[in-house]
RODO-2510 file (C-alpha; in nm, 4 decimals, decimal comma):
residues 87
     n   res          X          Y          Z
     1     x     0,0000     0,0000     0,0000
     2     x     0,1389     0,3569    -0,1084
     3     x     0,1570     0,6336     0,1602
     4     x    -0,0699     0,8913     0,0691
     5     x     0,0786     1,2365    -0,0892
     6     x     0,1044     1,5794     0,0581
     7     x    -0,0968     1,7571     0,2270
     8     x    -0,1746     1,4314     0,4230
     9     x     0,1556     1,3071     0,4909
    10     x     0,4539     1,5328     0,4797
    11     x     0,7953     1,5701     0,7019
    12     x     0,7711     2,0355     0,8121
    13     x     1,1574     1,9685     0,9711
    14     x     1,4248     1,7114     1,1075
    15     x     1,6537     1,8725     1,3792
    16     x     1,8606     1,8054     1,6670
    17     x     1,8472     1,9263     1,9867
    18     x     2,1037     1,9046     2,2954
    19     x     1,9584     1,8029     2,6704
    20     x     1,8519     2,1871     2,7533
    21     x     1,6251     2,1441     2,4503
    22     x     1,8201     2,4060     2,2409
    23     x     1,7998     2,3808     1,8718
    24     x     2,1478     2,2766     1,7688
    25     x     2,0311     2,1262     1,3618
    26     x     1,8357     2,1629     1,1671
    27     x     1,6981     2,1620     0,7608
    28     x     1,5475     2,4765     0,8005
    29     x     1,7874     2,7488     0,8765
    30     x     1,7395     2,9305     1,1810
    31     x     1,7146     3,2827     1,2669
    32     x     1,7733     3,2734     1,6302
    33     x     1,7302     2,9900     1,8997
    34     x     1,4645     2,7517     1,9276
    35     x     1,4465     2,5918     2,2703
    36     x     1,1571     2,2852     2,2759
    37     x     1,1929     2,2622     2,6451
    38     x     0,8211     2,2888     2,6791
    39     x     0,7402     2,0414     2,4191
    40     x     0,5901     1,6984     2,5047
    41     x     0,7316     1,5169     2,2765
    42     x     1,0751     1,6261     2,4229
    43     x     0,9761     1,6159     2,7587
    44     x     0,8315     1,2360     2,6980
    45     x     1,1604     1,1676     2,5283
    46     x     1,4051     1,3040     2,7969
    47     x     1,1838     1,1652     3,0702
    48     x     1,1847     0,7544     2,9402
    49     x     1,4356     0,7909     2,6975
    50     x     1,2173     0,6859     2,4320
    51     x     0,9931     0,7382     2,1532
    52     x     0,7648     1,0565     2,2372
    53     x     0,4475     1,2206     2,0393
    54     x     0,3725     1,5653     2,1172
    55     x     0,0255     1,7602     2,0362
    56     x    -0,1226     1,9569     1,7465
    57     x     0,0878     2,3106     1,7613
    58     x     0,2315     2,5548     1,4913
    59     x     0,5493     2,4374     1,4669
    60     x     0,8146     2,7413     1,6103
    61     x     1,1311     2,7220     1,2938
    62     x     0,8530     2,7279     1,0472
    63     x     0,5087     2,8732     1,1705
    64     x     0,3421     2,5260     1,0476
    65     x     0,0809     2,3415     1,2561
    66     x     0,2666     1,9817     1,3156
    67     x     0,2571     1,7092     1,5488
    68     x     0,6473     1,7103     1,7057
    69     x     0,8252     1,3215     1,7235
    70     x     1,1116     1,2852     1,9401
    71     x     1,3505     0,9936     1,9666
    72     x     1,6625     0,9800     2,1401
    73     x     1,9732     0,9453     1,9813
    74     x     2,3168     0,8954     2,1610
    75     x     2,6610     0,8075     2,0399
    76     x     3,0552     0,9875     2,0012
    77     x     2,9049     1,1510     1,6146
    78     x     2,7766     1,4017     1,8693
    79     x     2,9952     1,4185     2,1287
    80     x     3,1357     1,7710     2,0157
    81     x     2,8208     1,8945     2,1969
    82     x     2,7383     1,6284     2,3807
    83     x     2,4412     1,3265     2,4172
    84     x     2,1311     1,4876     2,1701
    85     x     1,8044     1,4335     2,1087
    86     x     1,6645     1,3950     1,7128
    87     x     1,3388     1,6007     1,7080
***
């Protein structure tokens, strides 16, 4: 079965973020910092180190309603900064 096309399925940003949930990648460029600290999906993600969903919001880097994901990612590719979280 073939995902269905924009506007029903579509991908508004992939970014990184560092533990203080400060903006630190991303494939829109930035104009300032984003912090996601108040996010659920980061806040789910930091707090079980997990997969986390957040809720229906307009989207800060791009004015966009979304639904945030979170996952956690870890490893020495990021260890300039330190452990991150993809967003």
């Amino acid at each position: 079965m073939a995902l269905p096309e924009p506007p029903f399925l579509s991908i508004a940003n992939l970014g990184v973020t560092d533990l203080v949930a400060y903006v630190v990648s991303s494939d829109i460029p930035l104009t300032g910092q984003i912090n996601i600290a108040d996010r659920q999906s980061f806040q789910q993600t930091l707090q079980m180190r997990d997969f986390g969903i957040g809720t229906y919001q307009t989207y800060r880097a791009t004015g966009v309603p979304s639904i945030n994901l979170a996952y956690p990612v870890t490893g020495t590719f990021l260890c300039w900064r330190h452990k991150a979280l993809f967003v």
